[in-house]
Each structure stands twice: as structure tokens, then as C-alpha cells.
C-alpha positions in Angstrom: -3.7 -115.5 156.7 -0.5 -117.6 157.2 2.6 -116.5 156.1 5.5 -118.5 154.7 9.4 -117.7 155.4 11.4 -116.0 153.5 13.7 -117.9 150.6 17.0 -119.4 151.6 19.1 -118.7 149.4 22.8 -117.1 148.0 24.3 -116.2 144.9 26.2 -120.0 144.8 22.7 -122.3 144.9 21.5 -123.9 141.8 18.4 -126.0 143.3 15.8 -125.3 145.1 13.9 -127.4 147.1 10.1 -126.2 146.8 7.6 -126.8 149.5 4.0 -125.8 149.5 3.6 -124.0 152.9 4.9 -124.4 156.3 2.7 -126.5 158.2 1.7 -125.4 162.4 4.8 -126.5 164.2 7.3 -124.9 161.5 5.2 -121.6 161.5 5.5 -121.6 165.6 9.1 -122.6 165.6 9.7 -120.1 162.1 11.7 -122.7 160.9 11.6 -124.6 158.0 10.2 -128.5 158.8 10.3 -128.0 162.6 7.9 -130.2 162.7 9.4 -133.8 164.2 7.9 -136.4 162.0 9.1 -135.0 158.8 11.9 -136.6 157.6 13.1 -133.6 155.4 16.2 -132.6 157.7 17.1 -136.4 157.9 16.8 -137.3 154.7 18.9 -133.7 154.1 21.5 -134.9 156.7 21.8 -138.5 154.7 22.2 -137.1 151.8 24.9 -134.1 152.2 25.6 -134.6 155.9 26.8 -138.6 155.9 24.4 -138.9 158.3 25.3 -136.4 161.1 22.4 -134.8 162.5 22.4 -131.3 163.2 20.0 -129.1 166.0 21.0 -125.8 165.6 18.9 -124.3 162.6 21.3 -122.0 161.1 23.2 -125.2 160.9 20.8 -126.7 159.2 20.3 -123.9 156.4 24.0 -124.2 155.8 24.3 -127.6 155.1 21.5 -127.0 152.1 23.7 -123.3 151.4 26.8 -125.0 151.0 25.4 -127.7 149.0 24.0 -125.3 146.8 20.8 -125.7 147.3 18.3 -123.3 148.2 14.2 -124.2 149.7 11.6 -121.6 149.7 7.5 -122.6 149.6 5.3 -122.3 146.4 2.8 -120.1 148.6 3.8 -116.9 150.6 0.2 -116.8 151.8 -2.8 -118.7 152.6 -5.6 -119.7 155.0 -5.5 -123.3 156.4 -6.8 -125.2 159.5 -4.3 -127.6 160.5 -1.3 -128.6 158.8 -2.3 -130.6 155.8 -1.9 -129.4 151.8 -5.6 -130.6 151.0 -6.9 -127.7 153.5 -5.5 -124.5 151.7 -7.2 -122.0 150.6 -7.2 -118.4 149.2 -3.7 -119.1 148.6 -1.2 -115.9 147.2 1.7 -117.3 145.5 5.3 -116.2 146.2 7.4 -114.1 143.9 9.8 -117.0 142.1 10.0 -114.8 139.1 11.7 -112.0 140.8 14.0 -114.5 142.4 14.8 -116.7 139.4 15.8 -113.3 137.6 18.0 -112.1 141.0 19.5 -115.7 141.1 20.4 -116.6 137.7 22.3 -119.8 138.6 18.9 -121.8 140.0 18.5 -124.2 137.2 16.5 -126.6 139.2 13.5 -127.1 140.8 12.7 -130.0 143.2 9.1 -130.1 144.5 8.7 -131.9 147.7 5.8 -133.3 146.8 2.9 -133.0 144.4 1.1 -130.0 146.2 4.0 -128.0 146.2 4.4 -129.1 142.4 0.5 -128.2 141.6 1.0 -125.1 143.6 3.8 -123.6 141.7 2.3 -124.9 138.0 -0.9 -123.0 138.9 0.9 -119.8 139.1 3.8 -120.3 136.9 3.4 -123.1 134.7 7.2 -124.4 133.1 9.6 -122.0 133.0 12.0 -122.3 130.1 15.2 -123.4 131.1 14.4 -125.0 134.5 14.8 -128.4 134.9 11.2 -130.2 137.4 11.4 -132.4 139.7 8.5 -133.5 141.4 9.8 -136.0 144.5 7.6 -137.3 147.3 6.6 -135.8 150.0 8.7 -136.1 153.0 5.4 -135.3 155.3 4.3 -138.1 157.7 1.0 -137.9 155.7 3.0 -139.2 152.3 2.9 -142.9 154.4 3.1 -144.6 150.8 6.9 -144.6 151.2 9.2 -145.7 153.9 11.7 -143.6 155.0 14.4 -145.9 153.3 12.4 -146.0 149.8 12.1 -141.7 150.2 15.8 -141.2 151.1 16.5 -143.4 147.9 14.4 -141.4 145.8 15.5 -137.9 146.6 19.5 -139.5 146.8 18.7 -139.8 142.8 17.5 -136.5 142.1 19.3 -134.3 144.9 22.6 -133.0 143.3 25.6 -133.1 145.5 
């Protein structure tokens, strides 16, 4: 079984960016989208950054933190060859109900992408008094959007 990462998260973050699980190269590096191709840290740095690119992964975790956003993963567990969504199974959801009680102030969630978004539902369905937001994927495999269309899309919805 694969294991996701702990949330990040503090008592100041009001969104949180949902995945579904971290894919092979994340799990290796234990970091959240280590994998170079996905354009979540970039499109992070665009949005909150003004463009500065950070390496350091603390870093990284901070710029979310002091933005007050948070990013934890629908699934604490599963089995999965590969890196890809559509190959989960025997999936074990994590515990957003104890964290949404511990962290009152979370008032949205931001799915990236429609796994992530099916993942949670399945286990949790709406919970009253959180906002959805379901944007796309910023996985190389979502290749319906460019970078510059995605970027746009989460500048919208991502609160600053």
C-alpha cells in the first residue's frame, strides 16, 4: 500500500488545495508534486510568488502557509502501479473530518482535479458550510489545457 503525506496546514489557512494521491516521484522525494512536469509549484509561484521560483521545499510549503492555504490528498492510502489517478485501487480515505473540526477556519476546498474531487465526494459527499471547487488538473496527463489557460483558471478561484 502507498501512503500519502501528512496535511499541511496551521491554525491561519482557510483553503485547502486537495489532491488525490502523490504520484512515484513525489512519494520518493516525500514531497508534495516533486515530480517536474507538474505545474502545481509554478502555477503556486505565479499566483502568490509574482513569479519567483523557489527549490527549497520548506520554502515551498510556506509560500501556500502564509497564503493561507493548506494541501493535503483525498487518499491516505492506496494500491497503484504507476503514477496515474485511473490506476487506484483499494483506496482508504484520509481523516478530513477530524481536520475540518481541528481547523475550524478551512472554509474552502479546491480539488486539483476531478479525481481528487470524486475521491473526496465518495467518502464525504458536501459538507455543509464548505465552499467546492473542482479546478483542473495540473498533472502533465490533464494536456487539455496549456499551462497559460490552467494558471488562468486557478488565478480565478485561488484566494490571495
Amino acid at each position: 500500500m502507498l501512503k500519502s503525506f501528512k496535511p499541511v496546514i496551521n491554525e491561519d489557512t482557510v483553503q485547502m488545495i486537495i489532491g488525490t494521491m502523490p504520484g512515484e516521484a513525489s512519494l520518493k522525494a516525500k514531497q508534495y508534486y516533486a515530480y517536474k512536469y507538474n505545474k502545481f509549484w509554478q502555477i503556486i509561484f505565479d499566483i502568490f510568488g509574482r513569479g519567483e521560483v523557489l527549490f527549497n521545499y520548506k520554502d515551498k510549503l510556506n509560500i501556500l502557509l502564509k497564503n493561507k492555504t493548506g494541501l493535503w490528498d483525498a487518499l491516505a492510502y492506496c494500491k497503484r502501479k504507476g503514477s496515474l489517478d485511473k490506476d487506484i485501487l483499494q483506496e482508504k480515505p484520509n481523516d478530513f473530518n477530524s481536520l475540518l473540526k481541528n481547523y475550524p477556519n478551512v472554509t474552502k476546498l479546491i480539488f486539483n482535479g476531478q479525481k481528487a474531487n470524486k475521491y473526496f465526494l465518495k467518502y464525504f459527499g458536501q459538507i455543509e458550510g464548505i465552499e467546492y471547487i473542482v479546478l483542473p488538473s495540473t498533472s502533465p496527463a490533464n494536456a487539455s489545457k496549456t499551462y497559460k489557460q490552467k494558471l488562468n483558471i486557478w488565478g480565478l478561484y485561488l484566494s490571495k
